[in-house]
N, C-alpha and C positions, 0 to 999 in steps of 0.2 A: 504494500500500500504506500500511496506517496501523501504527504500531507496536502491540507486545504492550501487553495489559492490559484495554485497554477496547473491549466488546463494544459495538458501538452494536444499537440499537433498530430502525432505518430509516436509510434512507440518507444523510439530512444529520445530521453534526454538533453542530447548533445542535437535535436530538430533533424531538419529532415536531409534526407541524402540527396546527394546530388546527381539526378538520372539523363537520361539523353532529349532533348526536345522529342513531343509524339510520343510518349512512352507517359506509362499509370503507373505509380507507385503502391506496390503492393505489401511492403510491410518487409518481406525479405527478398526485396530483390527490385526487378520492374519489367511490366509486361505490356512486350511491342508488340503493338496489333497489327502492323504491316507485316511481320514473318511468325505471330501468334504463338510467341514462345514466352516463357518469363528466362530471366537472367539473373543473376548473381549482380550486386552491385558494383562489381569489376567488370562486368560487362561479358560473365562466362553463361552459356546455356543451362540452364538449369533444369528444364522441362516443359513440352506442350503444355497446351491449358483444352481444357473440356467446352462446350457450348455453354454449359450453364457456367462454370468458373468464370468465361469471357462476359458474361453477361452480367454477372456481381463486379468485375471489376470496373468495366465500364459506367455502371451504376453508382456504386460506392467509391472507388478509390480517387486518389490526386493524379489531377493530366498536368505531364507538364509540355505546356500549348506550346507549338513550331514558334521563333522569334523569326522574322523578316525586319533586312533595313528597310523596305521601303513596300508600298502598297500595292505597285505593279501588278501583282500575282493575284489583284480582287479587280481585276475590269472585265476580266471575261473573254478579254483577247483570242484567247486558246481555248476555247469550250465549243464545240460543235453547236450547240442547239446556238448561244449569242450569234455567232457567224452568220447560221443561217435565217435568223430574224433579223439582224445588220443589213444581208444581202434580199431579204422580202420588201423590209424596208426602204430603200434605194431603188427597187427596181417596182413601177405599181404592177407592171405586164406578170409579170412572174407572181405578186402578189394575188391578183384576180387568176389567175391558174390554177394557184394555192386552195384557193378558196373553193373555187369550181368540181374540185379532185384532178385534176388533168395535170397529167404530165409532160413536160416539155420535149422530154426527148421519146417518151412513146407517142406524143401525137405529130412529131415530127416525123418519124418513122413511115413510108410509104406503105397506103392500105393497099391489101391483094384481098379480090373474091373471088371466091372459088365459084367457075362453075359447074352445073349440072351437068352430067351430060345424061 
């Protein structure tokens, strides 16, 4: 037992460890959800996690958030769907196609009928 007053943060002490950006602090270790493994705080493998384990962590535990110098990475530049509402946007002919269901390049495509014989 620890006397009244101070609330800690995590379970040592000495506060909290220091993990990699992207990664949850789990108590002994930290667990990257990009290759769904936990680690040792040296940064060794320690072991997969289970569906339900990955889901109390992401729940419960401390994220420590990606740091960026600058905000570039939030316009959307590189996101397919932004693109292609930037290029509906810009263009109204493609936009009223959009809209219609028709395809540009299948109604470009020359119609063959077949006949009877």
């Amino acid at each position: 037992m620890r006397p009244g007053g101070k609330t800690l943060f995590v379970n040592s002490e000495k506060g909290p460890m220091r993990i990699p950006e992207g990664t949850y602090d789990v108590g002994d270790g930290y667990y990257d959800p990009a290759k769904r493994i936990i680690c040792d705080y040296n940064g060794e493998e320690k072991r997969e996690v289970t569906v339900q384990e990955e889901q109390w962590i992401v729940d419960k535990c401390t994220y420590e958030a990606r740091k960026f110098e600058n905000d570039t990475h939030l316009d959307g530049s590189q996101d397919k769907i932004v693109k292609e509402m930037i290029q509906l946007n810009q263009n109204p002919e493609l936009l009223e196609m959009r809209k219609k269901g028709t395809n540009k390049k299948k109604d470009a495509a020359p119609k063959t009928e077949e006949k009877a014989e």
